[in-house]
KOLKOL-412832 format. One line per field, with one value per residue: residue in one letter; x, y, z of N, C-alpha, C in turn. Coordinates in Angstrom, 3 decimals. Layout:
<recs>
residuo <- (A_...)
npx <- (X_...)
npy <- (Y_...)
npz <- (Z_...)
capx <- (X_...)
capy <- (Y_...)
capz <- (Z_...)
cpx <- (X_...)
cpy <- (Y_...)
cpz <- (Z_...)
</recs>
This chain:
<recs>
residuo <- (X_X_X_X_X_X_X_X_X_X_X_X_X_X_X_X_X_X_X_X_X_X_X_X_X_X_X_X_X_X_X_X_X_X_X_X_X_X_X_X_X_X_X_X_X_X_X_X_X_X_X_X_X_X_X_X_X_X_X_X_X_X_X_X_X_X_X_X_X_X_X_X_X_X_X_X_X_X_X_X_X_X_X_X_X_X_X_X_X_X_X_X_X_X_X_X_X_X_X_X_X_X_X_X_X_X_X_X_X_X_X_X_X_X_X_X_X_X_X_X_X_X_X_X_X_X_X_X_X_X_X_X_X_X_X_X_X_X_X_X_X_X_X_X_X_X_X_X_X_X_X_X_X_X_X_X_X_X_X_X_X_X_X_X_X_X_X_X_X_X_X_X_X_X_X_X_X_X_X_X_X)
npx <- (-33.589_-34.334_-34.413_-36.921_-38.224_-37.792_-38.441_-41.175_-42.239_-41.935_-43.303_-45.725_-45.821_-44.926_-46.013_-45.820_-42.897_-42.354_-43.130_-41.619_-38.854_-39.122_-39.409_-37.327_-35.351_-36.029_-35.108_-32.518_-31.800_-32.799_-31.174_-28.725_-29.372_-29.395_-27.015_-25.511_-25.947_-28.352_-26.830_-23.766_-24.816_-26.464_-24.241_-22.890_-24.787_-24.814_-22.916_-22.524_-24.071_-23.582_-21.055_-22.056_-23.457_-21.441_-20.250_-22.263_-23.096_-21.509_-19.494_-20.046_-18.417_-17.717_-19.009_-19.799_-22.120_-23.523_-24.307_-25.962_-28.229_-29.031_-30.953_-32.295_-33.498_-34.661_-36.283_-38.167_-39.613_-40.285_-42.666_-44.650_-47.789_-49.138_-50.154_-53.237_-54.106_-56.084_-58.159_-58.195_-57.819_-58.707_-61.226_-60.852_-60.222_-63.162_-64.086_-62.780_-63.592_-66.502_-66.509_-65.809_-67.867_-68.556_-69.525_-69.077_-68.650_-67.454_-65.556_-62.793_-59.891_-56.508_-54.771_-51.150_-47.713_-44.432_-41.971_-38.945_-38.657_-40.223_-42.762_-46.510_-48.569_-51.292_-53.393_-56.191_-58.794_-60.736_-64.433_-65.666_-68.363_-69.014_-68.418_-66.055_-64.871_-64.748_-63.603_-60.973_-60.129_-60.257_-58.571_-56.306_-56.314_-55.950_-53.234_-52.452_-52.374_-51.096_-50.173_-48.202_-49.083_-49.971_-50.106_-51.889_-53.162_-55.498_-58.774_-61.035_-64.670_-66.897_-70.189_-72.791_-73.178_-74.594_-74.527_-72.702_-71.259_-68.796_-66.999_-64.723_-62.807_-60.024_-56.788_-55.118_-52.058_-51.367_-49.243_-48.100_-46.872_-46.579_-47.684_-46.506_-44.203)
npy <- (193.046_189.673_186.198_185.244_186.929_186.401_183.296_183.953_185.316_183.438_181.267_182.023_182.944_180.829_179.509_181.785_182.395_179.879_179.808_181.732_180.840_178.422_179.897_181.515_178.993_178.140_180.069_180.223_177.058_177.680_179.520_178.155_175.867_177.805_179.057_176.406_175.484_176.284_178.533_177.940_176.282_178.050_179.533_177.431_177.406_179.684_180.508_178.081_178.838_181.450_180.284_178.674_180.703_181.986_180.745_180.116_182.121_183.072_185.122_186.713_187.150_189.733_189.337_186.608_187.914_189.287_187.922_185.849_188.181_188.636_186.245_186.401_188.209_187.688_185.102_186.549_188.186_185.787_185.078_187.515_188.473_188.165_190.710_190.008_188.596_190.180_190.610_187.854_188.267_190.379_189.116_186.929_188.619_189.503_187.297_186.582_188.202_187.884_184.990_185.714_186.795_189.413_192.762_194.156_197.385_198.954_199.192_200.890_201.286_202.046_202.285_202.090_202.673_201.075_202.483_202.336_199.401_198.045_197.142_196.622_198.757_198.457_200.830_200.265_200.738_199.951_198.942_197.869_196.042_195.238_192.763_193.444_191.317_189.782_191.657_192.311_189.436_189.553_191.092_189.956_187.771_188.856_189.330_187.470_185.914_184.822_186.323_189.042_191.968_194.700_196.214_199.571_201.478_202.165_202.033_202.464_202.580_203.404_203.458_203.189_203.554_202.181_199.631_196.359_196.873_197.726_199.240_199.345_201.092_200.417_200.323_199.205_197.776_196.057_194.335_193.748_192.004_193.186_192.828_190.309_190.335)
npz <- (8.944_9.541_10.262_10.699_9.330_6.240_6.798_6.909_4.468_3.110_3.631_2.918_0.431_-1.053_-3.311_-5.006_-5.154_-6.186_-8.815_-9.919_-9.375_-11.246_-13.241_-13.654_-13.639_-15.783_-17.800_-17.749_-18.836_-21.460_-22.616_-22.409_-23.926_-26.272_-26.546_-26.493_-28.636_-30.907_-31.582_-32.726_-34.398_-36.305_-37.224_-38.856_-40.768_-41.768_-42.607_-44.933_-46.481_-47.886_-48.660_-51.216_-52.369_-53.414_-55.207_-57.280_-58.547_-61.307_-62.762_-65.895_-69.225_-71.456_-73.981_-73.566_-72.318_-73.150_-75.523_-73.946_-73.405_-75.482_-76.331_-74.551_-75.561_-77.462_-76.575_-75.136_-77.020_-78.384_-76.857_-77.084_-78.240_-81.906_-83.632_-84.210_-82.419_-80.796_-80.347_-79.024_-76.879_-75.971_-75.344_-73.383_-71.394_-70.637_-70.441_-67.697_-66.341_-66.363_-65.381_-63.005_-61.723_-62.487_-63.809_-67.039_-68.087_-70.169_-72.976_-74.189_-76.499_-77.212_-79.919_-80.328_-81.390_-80.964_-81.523_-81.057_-79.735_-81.607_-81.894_-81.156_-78.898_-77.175_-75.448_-73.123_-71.626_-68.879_-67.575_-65.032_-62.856_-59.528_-56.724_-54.059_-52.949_-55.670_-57.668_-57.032_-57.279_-60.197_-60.977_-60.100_-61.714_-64.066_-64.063_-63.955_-66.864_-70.055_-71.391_-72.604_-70.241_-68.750_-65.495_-65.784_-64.102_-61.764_-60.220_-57.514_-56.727_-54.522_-55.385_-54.153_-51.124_-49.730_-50.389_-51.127_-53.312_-55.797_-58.484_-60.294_-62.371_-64.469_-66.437_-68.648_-70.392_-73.417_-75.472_-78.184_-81.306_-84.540_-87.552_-89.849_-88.536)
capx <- (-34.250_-33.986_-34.551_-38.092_-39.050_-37.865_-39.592_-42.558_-42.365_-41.529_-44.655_-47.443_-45.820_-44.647_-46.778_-45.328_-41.980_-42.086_-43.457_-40.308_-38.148_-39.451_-38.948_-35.490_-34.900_-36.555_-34.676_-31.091_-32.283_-33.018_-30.436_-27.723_-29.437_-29.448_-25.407_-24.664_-26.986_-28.564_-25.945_-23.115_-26.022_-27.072_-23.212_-22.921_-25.954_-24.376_-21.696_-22.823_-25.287_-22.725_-20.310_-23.160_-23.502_-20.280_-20.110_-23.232_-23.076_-20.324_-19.420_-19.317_-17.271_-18.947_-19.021_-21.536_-23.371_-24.083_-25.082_-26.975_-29.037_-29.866_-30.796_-33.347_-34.809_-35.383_-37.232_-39.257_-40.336_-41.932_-43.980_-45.180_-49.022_-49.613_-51.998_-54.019_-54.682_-55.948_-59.786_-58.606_-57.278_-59.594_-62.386_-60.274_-60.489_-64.166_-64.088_-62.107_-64.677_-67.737_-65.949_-65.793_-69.183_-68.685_-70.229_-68.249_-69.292_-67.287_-64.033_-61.534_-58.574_-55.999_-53.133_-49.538_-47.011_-43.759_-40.821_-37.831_-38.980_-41.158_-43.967_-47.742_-49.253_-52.827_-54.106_-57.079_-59.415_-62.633_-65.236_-66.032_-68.558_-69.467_-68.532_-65.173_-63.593_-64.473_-62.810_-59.950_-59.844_-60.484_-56.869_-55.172_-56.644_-55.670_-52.201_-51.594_-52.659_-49.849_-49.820_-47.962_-50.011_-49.562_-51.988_-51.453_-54.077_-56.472_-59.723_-61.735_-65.411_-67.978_-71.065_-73.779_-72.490_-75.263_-74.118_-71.094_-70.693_-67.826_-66.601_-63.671_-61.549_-58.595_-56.366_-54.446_-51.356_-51.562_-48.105_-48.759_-46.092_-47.290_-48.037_-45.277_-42.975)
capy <- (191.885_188.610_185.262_184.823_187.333_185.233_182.227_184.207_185.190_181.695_180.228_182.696_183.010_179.681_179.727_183.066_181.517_178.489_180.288_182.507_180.149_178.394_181.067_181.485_177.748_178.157_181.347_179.361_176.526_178.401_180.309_177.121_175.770_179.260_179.585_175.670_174.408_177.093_179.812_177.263_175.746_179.375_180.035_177.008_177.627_180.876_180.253_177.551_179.840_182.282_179.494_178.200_181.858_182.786_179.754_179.892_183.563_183.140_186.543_186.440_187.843_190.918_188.894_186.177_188.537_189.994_186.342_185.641_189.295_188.663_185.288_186.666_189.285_186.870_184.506_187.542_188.786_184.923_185.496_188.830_188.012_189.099_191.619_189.159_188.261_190.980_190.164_186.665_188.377_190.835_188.021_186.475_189.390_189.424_185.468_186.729_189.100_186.716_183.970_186.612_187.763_190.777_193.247_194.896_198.259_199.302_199.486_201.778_200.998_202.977_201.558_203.083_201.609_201.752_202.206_201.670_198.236_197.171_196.346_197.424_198.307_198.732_200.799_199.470_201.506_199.029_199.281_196.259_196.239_193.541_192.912_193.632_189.975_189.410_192.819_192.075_187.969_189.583_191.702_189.019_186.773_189.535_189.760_185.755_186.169_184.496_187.563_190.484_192.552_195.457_197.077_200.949_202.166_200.682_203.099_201.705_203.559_202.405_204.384_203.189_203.102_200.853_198.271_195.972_196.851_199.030_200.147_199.046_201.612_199.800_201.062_198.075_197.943_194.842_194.729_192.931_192.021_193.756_191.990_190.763_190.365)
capz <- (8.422_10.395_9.318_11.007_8.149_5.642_7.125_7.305_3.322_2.395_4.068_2.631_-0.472_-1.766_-5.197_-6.618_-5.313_-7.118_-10.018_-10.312_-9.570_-12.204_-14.741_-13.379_-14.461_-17.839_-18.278_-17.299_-19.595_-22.398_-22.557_-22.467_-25.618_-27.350_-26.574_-27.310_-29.725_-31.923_-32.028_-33.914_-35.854_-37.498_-38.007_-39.870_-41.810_-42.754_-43.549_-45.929_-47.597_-47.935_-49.693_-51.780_-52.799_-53.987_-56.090_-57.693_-58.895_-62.148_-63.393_-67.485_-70.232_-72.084_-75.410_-73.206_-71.150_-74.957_-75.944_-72.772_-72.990_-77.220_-76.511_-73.094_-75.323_-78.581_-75.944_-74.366_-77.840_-79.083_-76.084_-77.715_-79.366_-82.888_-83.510_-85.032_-81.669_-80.035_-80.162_-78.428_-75.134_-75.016_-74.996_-72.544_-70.238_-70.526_-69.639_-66.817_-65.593_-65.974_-64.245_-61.200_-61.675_-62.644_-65.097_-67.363_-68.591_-71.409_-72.941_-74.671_-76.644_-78.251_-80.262_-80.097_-82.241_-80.268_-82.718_-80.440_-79.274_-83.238_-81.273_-80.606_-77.464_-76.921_-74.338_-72.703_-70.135_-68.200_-66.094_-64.233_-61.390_-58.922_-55.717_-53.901_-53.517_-57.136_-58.326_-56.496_-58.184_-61.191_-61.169_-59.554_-62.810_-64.992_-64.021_-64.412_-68.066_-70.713_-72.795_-72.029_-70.410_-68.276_-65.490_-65.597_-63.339_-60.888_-59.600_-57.206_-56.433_-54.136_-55.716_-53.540_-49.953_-48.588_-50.998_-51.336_-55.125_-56.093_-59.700_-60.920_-63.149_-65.082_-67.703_-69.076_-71.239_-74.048_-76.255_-79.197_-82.756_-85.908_-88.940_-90.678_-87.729)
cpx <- (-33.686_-34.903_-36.255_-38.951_-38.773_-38.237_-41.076_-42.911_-42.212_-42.476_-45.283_-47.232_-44.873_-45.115_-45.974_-43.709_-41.119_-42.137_-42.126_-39.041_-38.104_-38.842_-37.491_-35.067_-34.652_-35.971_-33.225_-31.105_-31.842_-31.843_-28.518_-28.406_-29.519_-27.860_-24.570_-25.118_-27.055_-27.459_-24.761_-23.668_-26.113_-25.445_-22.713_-23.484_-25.652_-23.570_-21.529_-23.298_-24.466_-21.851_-20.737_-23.260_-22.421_-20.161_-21.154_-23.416_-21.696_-20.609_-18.887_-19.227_-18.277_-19.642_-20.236_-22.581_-24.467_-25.122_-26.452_-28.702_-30.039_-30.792_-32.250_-34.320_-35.489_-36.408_-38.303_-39.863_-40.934_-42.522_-44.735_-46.607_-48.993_-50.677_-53.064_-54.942_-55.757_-57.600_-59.904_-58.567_-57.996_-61.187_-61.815_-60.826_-62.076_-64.883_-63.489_-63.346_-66.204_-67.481_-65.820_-66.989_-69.260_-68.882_-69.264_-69.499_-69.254_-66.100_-63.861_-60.428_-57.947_-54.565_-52.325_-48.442_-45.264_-42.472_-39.260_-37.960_-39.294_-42.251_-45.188_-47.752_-50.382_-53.125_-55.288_-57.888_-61.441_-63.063_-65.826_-67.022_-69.094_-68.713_-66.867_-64.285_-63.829_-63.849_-61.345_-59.460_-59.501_-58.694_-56.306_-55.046_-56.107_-53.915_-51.071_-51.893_-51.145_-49.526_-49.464_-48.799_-49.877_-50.488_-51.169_-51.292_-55.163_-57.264_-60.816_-63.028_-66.451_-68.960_-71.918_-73.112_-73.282_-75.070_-73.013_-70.714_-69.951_-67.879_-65.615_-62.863_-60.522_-58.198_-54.764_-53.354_-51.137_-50.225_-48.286_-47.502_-47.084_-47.116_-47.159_-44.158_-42.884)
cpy <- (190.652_187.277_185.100_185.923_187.393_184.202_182.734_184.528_184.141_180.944_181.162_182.733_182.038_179.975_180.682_182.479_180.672_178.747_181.099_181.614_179.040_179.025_181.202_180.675_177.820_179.133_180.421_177.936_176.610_179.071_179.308_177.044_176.538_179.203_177.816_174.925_175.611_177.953_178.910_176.954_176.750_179.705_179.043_176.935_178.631_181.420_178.991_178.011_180.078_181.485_179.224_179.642_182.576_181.449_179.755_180.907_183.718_184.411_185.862_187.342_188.440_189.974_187.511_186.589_188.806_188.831_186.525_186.756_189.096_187.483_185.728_187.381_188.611_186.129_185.284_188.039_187.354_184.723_186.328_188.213_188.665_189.482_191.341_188.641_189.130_190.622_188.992_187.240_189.560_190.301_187.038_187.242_189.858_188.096_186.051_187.226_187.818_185.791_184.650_187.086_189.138_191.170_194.312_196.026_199.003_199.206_200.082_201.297_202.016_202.724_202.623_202.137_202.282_201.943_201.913_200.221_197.733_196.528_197.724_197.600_199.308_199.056_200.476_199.866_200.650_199.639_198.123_196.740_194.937_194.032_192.755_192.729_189.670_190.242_192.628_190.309_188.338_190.338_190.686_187.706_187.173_189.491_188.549_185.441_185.675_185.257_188.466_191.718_193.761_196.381_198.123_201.762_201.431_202.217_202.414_203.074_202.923_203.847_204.571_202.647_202.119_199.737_197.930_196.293_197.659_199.001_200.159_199.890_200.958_200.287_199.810_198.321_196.767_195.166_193.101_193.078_192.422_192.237_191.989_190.326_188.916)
cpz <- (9.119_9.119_9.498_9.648_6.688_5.248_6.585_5.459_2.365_2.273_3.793_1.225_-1.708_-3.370_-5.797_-6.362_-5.987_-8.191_-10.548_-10.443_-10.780_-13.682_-14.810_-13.927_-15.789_-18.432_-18.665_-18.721_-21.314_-23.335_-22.479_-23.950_-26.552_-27.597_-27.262_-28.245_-30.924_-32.421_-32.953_-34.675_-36.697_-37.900_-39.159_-40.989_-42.814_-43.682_-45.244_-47.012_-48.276_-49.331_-51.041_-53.133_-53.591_-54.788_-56.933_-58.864_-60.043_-62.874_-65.174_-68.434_-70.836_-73.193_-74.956_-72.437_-72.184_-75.561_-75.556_-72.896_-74.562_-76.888_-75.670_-74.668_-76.686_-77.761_-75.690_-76.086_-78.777_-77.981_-76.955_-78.497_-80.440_-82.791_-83.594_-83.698_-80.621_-79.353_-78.964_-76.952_-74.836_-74.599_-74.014_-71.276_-69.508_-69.914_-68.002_-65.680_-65.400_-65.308_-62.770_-60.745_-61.794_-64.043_-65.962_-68.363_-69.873_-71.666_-74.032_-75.126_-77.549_-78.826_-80.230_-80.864_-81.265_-81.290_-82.488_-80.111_-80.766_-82.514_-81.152_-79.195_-77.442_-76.051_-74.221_-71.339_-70.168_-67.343_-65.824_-63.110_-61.043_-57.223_-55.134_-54.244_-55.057_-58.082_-57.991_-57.277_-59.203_-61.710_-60.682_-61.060_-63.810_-64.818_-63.755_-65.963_-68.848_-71.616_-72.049_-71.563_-68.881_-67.416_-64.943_-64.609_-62.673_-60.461_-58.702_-56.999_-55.910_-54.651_-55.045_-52.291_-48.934_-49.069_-50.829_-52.496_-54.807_-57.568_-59.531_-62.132_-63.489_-66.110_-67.441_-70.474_-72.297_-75.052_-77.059_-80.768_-83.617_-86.463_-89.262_-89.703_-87.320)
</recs>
């Protein structure tokens, strides 16, 4: 290899050249502000977290974890609807469905009284039909609901395959305070 064929690859192929060289730069570049910029930045970041994290996180004594846990599950049970309500949220869930356009076909319920917990819970099997994105709204609507409410089972069924409709299967869990409580 001599220099004249050197020369001679220099002058035909300038462009890809420049172009590499280029990249070479941007590589060189790159690769400075990765090692003195970012890389201390993310260790300080991590280390902050980290700090942040171990401070934040107080381990406590059985006697208030005990507190803390009575205290969670008194809150979580005046959520709980009385039974009294039961008519409202499943006329809710029917609001739910018409607001999506969809047809509901029938429903099923079957109380269960749970006796470890002192609470109801109502199963709850629909048939919704309509059209995909509104079957799909319609669980996403169902499962922002302020009543405890629990989805079991999901069935989807397109019946008529030249249509967009499907058939909606649900089997819903509703937990509900007795009377009295």
């Amino acid at each position: 290899m001599n220099k004249t064929y050197f020369k001679e690859i220099l002058r035909t192929r300038t462009r890809a050249l420049t172009v590499l060289l280029s990249i070479l730069m941007l590589n060189i570049v790159l690769t400075v502000f990765l090692n003195v910029y970012q890389k201390p930045k993310l260790a300080t970041l991590q280390e902050s977290w980290f700090n942040k994290r171990k401070t934040s996180g107080s381990v406590l004594d059985r006697g208030t974890a005990f507190d803390q846990g009575n205290a969670d599950l008194q809150r979580w049970r005046s959520i709980i609807a009385p039974k009294k309500d039961l008519a409202r949220i499943v006329g809710e869930i029917y609001e739910i469905a018409k607001s999506n356009s969809l047809s509901v076909g029938g429903i099923t319920y079957k109380p269960e009284y749970v006796k470890s917990e002192k609470i109801l819970s109502y199963l709850i099997g629909l048939t919704v039909n309509g059209k995909y994105a509104a079957v799909k709204s319609f669980i996403s609507d169902i499962s922002r609901m302020r009543d405890i409410i629990t989805i079991d089972n999901i069935s989807l069924n397109n019946p008529k395959l030249t249509e967009e409709s499907v058939s909606l299967k649900l089997n819903l869990t509703i937990y509900l305070r007795p009377e009295g409580q």
